[in-house]
Backbone bond lengths (Angstrom), bond angles and torsions (degrees), N, CA, C in turn:
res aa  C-N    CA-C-N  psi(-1)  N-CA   C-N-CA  omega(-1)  CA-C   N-CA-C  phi
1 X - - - 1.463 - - 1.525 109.63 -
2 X 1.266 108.86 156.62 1.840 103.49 -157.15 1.649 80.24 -124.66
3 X 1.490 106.63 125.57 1.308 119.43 178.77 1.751 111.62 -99.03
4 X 1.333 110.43 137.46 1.396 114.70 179.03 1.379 121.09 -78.08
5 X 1.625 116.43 115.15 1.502 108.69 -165.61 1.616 87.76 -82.52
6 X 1.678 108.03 139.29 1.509 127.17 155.59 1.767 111.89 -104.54
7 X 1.150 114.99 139.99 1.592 117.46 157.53 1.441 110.75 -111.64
8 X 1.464 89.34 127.80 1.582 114.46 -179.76 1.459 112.67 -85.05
9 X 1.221 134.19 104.19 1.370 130.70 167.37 1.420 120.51 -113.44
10 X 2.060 99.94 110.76 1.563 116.61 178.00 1.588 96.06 -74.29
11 X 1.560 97.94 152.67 1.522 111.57 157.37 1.441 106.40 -148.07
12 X 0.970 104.19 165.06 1.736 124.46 -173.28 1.661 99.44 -36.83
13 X 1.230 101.55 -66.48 1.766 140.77 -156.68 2.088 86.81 -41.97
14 X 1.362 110.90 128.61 1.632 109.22 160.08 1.562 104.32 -67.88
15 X 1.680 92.22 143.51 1.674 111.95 160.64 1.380 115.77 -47.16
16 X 1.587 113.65 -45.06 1.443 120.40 -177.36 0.969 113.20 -42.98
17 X 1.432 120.07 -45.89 1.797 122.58 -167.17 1.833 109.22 -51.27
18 X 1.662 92.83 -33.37 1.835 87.88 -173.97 1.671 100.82 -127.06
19 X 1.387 99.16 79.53 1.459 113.81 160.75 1.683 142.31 -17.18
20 X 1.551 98.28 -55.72 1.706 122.44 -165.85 1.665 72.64 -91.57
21 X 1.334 154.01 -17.57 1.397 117.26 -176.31 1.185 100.41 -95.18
22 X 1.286 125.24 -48.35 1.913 136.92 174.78 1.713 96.52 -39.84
23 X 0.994 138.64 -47.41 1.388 143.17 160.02 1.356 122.80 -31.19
24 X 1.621 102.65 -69.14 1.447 119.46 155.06 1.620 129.96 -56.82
25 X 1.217 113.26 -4.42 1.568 111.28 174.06 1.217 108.92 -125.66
26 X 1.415 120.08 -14.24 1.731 125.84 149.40 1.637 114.71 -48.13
27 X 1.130 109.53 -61.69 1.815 126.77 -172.64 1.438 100.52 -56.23
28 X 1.694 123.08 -55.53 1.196 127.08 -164.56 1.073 110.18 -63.30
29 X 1.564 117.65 -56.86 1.420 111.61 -175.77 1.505 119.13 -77.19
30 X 1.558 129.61 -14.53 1.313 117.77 144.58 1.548 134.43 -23.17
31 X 1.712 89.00 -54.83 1.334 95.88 -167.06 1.545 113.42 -77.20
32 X 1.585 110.42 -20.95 1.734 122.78 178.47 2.001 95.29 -61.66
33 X 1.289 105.13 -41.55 1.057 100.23 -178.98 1.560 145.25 3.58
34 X 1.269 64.01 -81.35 2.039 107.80 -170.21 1.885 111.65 -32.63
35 X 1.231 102.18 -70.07 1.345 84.17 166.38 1.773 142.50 -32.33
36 X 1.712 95.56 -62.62 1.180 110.00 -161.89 2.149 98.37 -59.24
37 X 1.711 102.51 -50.15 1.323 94.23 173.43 1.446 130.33 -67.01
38 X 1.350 105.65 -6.15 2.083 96.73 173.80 1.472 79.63 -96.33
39 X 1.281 174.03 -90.73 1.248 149.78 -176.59 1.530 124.29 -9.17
40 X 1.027 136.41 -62.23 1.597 145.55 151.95 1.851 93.48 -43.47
41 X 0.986 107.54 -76.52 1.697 97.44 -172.12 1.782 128.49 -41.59
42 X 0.782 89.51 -41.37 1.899 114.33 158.88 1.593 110.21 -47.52
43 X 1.230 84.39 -69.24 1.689 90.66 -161.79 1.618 109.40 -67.87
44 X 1.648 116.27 -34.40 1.470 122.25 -175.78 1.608 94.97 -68.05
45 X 1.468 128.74 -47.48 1.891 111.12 -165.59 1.657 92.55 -78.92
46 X 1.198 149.04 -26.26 0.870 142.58 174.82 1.385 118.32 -50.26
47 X 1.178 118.62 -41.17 1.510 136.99 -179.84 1.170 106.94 -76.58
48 X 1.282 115.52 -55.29 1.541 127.82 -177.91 1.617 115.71 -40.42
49 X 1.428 104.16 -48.44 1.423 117.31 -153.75 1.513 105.13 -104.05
50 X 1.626 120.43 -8.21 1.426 134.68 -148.49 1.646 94.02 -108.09
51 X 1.265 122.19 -44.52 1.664 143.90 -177.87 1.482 102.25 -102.10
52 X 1.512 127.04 40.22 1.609 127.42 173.92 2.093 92.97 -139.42
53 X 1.094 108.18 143.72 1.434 124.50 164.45 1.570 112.96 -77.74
54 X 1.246 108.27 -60.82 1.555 128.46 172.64 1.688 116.02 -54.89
55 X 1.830 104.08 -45.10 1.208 111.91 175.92 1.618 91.88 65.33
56 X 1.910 100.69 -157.34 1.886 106.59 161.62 0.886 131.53 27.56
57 X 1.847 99.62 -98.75 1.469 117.76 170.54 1.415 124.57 -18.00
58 X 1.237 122.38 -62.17 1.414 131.64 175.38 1.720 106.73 -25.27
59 X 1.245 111.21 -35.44 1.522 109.87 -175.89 1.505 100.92 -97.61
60 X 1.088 132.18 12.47 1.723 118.75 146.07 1.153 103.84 -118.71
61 X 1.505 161.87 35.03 1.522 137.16 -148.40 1.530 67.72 -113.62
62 X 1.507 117.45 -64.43 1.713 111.95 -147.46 1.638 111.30 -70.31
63 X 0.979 131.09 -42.56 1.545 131.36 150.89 1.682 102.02 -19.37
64 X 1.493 103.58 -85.17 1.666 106.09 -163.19 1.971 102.90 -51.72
65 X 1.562 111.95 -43.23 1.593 116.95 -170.89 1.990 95.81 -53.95
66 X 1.204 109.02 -52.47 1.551 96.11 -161.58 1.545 103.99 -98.95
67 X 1.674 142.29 5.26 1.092 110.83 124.36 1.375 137.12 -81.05
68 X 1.547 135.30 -10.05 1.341 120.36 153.98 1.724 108.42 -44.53
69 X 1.310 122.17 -57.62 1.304 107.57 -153.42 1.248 108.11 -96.54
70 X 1.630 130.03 6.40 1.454 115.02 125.89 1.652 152.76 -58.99
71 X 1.468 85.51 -32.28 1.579 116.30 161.33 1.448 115.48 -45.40
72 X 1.274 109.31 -72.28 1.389 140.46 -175.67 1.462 96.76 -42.97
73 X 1.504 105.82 -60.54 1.944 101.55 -169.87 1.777 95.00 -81.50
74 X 1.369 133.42 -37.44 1.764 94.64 -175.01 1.485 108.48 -60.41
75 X 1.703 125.17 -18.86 1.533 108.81 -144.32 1.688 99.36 -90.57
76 X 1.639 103.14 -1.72 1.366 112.69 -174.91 1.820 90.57 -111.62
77 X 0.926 139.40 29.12 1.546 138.43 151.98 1.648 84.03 62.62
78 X 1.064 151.84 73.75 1.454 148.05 164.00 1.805 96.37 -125.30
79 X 1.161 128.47 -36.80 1.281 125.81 -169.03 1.991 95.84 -125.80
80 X 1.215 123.07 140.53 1.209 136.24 178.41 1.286 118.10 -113.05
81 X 1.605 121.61 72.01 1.291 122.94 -157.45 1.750 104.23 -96.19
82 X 1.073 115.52 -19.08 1.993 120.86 166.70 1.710 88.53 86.16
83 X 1.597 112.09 166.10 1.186 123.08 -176.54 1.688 114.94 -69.88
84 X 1.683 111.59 149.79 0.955 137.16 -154.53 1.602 102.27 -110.82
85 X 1.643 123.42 158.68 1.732 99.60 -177.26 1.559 92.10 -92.57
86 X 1.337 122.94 -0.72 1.817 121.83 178.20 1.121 111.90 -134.32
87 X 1.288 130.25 158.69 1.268 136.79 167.25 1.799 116.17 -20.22
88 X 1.181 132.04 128.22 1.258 117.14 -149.41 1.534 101.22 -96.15
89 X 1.594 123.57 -9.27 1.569 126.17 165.56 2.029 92.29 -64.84
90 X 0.973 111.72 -27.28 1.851 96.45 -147.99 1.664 78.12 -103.44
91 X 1.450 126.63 -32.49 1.729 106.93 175.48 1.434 101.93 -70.27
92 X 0.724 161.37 -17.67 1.668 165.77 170.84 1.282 94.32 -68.11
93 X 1.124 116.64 -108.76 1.981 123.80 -166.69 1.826 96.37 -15.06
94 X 0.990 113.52 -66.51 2.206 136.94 -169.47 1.638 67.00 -36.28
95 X 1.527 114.78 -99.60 1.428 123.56 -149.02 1.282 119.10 -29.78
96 X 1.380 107.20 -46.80 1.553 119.58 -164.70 1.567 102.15 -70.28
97 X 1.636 110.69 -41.28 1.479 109.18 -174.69 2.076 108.62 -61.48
98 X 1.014 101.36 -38.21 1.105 98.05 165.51 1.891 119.55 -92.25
99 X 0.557 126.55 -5.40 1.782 114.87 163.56 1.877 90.45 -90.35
100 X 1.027 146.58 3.17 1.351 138.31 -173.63 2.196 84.59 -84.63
101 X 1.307 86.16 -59.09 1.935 120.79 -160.92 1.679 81.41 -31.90
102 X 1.418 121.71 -56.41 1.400 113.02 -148.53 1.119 107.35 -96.11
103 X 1.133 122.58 -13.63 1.709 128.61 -166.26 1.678 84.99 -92.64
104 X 1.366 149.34 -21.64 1.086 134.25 -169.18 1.672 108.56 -100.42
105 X 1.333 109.34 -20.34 1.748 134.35 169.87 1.654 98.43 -82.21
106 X 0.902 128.20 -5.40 1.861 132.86 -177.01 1.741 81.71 -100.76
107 X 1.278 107.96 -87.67 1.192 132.02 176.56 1.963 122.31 -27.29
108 X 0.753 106.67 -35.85 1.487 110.51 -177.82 1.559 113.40 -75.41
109 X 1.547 142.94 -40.30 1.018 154.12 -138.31 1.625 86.47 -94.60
110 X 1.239 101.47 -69.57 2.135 110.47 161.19 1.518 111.60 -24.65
111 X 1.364 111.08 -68.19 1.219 124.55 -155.71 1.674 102.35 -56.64
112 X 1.770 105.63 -47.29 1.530 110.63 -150.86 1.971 84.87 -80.79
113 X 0.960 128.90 -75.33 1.674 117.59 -169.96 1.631 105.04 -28.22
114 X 1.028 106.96 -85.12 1.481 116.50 170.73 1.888 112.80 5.69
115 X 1.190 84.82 -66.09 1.903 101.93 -162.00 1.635 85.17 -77.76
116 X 1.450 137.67 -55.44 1.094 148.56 -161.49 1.801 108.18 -66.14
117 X 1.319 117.91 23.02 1.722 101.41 -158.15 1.885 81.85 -99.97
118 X 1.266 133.40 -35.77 1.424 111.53 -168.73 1.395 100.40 -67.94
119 X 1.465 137.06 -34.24 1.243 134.79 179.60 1.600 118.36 -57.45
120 X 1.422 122.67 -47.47 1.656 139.12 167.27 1.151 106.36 -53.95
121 X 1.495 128.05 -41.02 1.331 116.08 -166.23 1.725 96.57 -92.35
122 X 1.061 145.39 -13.40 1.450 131.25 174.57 1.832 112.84 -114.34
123 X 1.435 124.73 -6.52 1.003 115.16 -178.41 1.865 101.52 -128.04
124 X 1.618 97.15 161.20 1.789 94.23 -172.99 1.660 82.37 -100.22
125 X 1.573 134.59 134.12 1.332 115.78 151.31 1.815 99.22 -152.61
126 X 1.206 101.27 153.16 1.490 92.34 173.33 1.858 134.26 -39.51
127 X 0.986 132.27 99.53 1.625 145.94 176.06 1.437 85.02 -37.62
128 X 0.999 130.21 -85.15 1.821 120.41 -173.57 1.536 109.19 0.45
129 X 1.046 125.11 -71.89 1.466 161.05 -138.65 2.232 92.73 -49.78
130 X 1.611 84.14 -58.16 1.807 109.43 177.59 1.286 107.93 -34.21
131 X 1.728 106.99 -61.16 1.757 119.58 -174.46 1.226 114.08 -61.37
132 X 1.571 106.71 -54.23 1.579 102.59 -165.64 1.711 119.81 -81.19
133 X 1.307 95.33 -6.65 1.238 92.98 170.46 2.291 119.97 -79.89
134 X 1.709 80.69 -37.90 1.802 101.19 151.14 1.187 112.08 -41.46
135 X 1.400 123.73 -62.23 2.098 114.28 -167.54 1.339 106.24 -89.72
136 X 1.309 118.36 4.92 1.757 110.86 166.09 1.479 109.85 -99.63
137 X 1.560 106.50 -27.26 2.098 98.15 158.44 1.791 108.61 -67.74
138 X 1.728 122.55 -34.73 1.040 108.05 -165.96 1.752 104.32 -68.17
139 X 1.458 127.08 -25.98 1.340 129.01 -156.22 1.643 89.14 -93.77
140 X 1.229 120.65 -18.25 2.258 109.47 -163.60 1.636 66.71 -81.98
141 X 1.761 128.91 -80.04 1.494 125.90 -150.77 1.680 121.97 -41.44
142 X 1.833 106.36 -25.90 1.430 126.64 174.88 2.276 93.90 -54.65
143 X 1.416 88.85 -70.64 1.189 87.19 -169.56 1.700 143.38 -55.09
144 X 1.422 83.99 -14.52 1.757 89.24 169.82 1.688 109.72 -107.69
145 X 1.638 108.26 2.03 1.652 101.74 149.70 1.776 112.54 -86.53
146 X 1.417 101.26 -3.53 1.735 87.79 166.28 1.523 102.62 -78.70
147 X 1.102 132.12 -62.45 1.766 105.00 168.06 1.149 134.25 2.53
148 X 1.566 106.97 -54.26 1.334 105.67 -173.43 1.502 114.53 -80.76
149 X 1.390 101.52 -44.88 1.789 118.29 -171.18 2.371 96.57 -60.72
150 X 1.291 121.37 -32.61 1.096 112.99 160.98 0.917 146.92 -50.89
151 X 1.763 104.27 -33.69 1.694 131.29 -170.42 1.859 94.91 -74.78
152 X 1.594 107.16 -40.91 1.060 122.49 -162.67 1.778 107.25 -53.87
153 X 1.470 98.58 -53.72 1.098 100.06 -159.44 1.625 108.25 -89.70
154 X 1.206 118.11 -11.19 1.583 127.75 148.67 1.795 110.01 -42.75
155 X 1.477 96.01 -79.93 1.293 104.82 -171.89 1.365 119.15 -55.40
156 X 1.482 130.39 -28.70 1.768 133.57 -175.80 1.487 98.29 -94.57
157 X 1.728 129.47 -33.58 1.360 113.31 172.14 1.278 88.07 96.18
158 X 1.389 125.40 65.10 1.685 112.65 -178.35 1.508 84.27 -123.43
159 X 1.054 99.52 120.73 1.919 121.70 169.33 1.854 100.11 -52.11
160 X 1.060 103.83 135.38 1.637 125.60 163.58 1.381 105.98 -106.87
161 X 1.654 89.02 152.64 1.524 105.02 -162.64 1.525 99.76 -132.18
162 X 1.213 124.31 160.94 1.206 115.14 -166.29 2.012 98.57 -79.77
163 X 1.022 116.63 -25.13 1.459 125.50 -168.88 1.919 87.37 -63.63
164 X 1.043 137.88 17.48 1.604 147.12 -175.19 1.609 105.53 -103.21
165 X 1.198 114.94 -23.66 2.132 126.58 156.89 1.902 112.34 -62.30
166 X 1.454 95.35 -23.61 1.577 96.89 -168.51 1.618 96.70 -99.74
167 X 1.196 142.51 -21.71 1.529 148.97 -169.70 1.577 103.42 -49.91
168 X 1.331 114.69 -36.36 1.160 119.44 -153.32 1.480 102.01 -76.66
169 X 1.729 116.89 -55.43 1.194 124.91 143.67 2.073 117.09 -3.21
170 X 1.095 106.84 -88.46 0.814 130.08 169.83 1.867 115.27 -21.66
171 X 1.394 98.62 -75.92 1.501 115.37 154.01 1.595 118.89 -27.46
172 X 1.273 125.23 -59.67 1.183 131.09 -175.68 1.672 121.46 -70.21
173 X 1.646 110.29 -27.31 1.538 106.90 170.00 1.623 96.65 -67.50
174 X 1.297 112.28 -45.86 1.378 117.40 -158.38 1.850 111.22 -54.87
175 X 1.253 98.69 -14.92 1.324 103.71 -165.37 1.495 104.15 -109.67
176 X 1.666 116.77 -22.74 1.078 104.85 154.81 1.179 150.93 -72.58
177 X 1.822 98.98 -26.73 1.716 119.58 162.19 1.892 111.56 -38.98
178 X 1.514 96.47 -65.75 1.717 105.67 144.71 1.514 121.96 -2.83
179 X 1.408 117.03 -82.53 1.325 107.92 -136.42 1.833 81.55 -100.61
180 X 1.401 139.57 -26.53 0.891 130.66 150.53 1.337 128.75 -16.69
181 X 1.175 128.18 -63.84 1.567 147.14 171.11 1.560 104.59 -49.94
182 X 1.475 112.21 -70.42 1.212 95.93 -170.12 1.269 105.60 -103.65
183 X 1.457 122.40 51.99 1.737 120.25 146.86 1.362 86.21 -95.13
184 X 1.245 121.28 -61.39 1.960 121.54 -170.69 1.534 117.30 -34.24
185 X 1.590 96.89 -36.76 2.027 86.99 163.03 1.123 116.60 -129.69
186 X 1.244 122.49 24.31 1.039 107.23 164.63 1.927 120.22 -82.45
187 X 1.500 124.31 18.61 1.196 107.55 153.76 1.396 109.46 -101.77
188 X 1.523 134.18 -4.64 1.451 136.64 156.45 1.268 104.19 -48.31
189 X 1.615 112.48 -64.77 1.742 110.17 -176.28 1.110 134.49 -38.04
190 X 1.574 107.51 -47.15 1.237 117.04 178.99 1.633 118.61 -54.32
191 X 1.498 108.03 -44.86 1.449 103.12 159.27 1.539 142.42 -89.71
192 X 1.614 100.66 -5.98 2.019 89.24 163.60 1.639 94.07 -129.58
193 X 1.396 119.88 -169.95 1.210 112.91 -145.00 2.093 85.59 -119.79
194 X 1.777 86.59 -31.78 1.561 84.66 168.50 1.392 117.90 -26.12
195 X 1.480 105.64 -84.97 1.780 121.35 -177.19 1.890 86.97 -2.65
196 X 1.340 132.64 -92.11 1.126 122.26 -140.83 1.467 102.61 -73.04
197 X 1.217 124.69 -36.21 1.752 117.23 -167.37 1.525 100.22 -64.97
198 X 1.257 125.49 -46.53 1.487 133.69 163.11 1.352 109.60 -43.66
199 X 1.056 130.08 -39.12 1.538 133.78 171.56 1.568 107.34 -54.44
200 X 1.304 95.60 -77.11 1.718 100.41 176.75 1.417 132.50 -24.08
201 X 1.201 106.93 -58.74 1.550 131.38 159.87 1.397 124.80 -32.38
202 X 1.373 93.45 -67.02 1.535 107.25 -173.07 1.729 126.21 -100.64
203 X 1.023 104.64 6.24 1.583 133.93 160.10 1.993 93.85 -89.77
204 X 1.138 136.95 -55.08 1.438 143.65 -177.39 1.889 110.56 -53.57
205 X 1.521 112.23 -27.75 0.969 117.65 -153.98 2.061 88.52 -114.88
206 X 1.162 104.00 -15.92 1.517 107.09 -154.72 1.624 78.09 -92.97
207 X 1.523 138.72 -30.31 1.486 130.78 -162.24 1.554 90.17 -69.97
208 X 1.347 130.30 -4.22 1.806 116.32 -146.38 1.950 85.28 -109.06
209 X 1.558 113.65 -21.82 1.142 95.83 -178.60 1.717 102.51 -119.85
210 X 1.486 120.49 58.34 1.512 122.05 169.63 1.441 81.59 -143.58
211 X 1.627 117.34 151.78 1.144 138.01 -174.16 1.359 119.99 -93.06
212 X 1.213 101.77 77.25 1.809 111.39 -157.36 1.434 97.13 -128.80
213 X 1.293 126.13 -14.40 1.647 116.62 171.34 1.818 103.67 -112.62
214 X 1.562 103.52 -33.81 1.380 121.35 -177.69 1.608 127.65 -103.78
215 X 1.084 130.26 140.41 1.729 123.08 177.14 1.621 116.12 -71.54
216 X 1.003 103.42 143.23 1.788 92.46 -165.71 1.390 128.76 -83.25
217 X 1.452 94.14 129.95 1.393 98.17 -158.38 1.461 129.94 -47.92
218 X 1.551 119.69 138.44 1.937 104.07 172.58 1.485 120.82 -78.42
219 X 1.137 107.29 -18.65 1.660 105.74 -172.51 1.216 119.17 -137.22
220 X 1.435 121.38 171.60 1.572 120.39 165.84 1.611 101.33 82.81
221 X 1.911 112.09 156.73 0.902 136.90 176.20 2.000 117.53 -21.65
222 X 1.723 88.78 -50.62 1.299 109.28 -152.61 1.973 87.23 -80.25
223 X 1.114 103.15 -37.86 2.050 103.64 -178.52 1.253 111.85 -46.75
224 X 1.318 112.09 -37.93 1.481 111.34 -156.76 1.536 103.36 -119.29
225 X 1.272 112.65 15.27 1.817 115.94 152.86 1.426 89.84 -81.98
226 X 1.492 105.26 -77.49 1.944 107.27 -173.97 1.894 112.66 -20.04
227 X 1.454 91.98 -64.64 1.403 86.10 -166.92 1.463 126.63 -57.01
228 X 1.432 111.24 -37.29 1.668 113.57 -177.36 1.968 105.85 -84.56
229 X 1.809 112.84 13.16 1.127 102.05 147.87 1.086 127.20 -86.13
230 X 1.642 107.97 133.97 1.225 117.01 -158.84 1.508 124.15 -58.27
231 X 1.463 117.55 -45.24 1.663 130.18 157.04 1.698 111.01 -38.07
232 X 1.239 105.69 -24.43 1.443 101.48 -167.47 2.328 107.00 -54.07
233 X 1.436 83.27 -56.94 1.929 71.75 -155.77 1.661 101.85 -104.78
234 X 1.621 104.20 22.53 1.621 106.92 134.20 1.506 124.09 -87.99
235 X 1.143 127.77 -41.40 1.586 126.57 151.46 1.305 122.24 -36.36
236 X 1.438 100.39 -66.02 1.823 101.51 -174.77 1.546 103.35 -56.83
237 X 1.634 109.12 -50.17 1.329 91.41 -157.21 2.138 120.44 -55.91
238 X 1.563 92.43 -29.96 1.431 113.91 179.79 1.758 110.77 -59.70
239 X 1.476 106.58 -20.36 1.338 87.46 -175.69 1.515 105.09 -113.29
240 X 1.322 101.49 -1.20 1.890 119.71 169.05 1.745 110.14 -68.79
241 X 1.557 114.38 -41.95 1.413 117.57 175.04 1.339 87.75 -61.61
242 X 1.384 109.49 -53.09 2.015 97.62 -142.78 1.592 114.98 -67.30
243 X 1.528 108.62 17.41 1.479 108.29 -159.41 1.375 110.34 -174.09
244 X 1.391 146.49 -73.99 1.587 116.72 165.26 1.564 109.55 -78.58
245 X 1.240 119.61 -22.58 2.111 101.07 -169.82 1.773 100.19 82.07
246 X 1.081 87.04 20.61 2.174 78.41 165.64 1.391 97.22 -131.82
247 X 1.348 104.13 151.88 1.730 97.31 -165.76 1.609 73.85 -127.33
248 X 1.376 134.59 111.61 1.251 141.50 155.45 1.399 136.45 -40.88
249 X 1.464 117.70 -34.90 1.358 153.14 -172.54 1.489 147.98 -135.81
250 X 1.721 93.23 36.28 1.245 116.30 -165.40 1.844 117.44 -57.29
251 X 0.835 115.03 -50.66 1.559 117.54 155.86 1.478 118.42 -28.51
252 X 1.314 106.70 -61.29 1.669 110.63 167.50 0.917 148.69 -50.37
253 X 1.444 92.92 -28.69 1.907 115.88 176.04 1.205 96.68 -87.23
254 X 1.733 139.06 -39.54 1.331 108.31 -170.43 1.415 105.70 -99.73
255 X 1.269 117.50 1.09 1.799 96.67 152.07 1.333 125.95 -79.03
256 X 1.639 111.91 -26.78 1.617 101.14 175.86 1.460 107.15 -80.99
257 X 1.329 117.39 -1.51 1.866 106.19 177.92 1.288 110.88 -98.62
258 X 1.642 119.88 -14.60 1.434 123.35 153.42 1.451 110.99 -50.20
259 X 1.530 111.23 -53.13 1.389 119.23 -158.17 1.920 106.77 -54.68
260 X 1.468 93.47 -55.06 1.647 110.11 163.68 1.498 128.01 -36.74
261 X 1.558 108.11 -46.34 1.075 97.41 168.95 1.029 140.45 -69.72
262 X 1.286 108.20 -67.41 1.586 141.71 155.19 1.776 101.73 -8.28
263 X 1.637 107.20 -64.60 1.399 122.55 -166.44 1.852 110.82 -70.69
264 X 1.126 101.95 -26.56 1.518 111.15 -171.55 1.949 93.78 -69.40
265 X 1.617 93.85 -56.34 1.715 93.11 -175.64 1.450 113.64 -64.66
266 X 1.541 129.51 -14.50 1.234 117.90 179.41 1.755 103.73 -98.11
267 X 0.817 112.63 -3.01 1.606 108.99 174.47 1.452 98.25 -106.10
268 X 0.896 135.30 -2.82 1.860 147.49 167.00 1.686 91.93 -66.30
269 X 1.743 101.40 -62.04 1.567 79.65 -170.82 1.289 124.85 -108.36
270 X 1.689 112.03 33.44 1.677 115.01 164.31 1.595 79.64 -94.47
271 X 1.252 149.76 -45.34 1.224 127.31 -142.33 2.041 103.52 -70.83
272 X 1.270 99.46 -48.37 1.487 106.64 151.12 1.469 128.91 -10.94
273 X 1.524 92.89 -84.65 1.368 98.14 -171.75 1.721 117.02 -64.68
274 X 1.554 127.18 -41.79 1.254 166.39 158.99 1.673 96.08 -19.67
275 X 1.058 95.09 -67.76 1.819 107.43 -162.10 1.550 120.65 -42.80
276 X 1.916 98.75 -44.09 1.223 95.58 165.44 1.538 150.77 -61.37
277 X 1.638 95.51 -25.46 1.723 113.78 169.43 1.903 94.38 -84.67
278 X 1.274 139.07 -26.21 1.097 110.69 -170.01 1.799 113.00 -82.91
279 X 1.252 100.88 -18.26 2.046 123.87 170.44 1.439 90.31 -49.71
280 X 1.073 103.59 -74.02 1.814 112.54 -170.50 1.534 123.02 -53.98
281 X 1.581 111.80 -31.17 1.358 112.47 142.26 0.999 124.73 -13.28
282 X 1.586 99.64 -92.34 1.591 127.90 -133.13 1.824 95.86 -96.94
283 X 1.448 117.84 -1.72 1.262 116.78 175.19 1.517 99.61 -112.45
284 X 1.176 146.52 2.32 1.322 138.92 143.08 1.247 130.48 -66.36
């Protein structure tokens, strides 16, 4: 294969100053992309699934593990979670499969620089390449938690609605809110180790205020933390298509899918500009 030589020429001067070209070398090298990340994408589920016993499984165990043992404590009156619009084992598994979806679309952008720094520091290739190869593991791992979310709705008898064509929609802001976040630090990550232990933490603490074990609250202190989290009425709304067709919080969803967007393209172009002082880092 005959590779196209490019010359890269740094200068003092910020990219910012000339916008419509930073634009133009965003798009381009997207599109150079493609290869190198379905190559990276390959090789990461390959690994993934090649060095696992369980393999798969791994993408239903924690869904089914933490609705049994939510189950278990409402049906024993220990936790007071109030009625659910589905069976509250099958609203659990649904939620979790999706709070898994975004926490791994948060998570991936971190993950891929991170692992990628001996490669950045000795080879020139498009940075794009890292991410998108990231949201095509987050969308293959999405798809074999539809397995499960199918079985679900087989086995509980939950009526589909045609508003179940638009979920997917839905799915995709949710996943961009995701990768937004952790493109924005993921060139911090790459250089302290915090970025991810801080992740852990506060992704652990962030599941307690999205409505993924509980229905979301109407009132009080604690309602209106939930609600103005931002994951909140991209989740709900995603699991509102996939199952009654009433979207409760339509206002909400398209400000947090503004927020997604908007935020994904402005952390598109700190990650840009960023990359080059973090190269020089991690190769000094």
């Amino acid at each position: 294969m005959m590779l196209k030589k490019t010359r890269v020429v740094y200068r003092p001067e910020s990219r910012i100053r000339h916008p419509l070209q930073l634009f133009r070398e965003m798009g381009r090298d997207l599109l150079a992309s493609r290869e190198l990340a379905w190559r990276l994408l390959i090789r990461d589920i390959s690994a993934q699934y090649r060095q696992s016993l369980l393999g798969i499984f791994w993408a239903f165990i924690p869904p089914v593990i933490t609705a049994a043992g939510f189950t278990l404590a409402k049906s024993n009156g220990i936790v007071n979670i109030g009625n659910t619009e589905l069976p509250y084992a099958a609203y659990v598994m649904f939620s979790m499969s999706l709070w898994q979806t975004f926490i791994e679309a948060l998570n991936g952008p971190v993950q891929a620089v991170t692992a990628a720094k001996a490669m950045l520091a000795r080879i020139n290739f498009p940075h794009e390449a890292l991410i998108v190869a990231k949201l095509g593991e987050v969308f293959f791992n999405f798809g074999i938690k539809l397995i499960l979310i199918v079985g679900l709705f087989i086995w509980f008898k939950i009526p589909v609605t045609l508003s179940v064509i638009l979920a997917p929609v839905a799915l995709i802001h949710l996943i961009l809110l995701g990768t937004f976040i952790g493109l924005l630090l993921s060139p911090m990550g790459a250089l302290y180790q915090d970025v991810t232990k801080g992740l852990t933490l506060i992704t652990g603490f962030w599941l307690f205020l999205t409505p993924v074990v509980y229905p979301v609250p109407s009132n009080g202190v604690f309602g209106s933390i939930v609600k103005l989290n931002p994951v909140t009425p991209l989740l709900v709304t995603t699991r509102e298509l996939a199952t009654t067709g009433v979207i409760s919080d339509p206002q909400g969803f398209w400000i947090a899918s503004l927020i997604a967007i908007l935020g994904l393209l402005l952390a598109w172009i700190i990650y840009r500009l960023a990359m080059p002082f973090v190269i020089e880092r991690i190769s000094s």
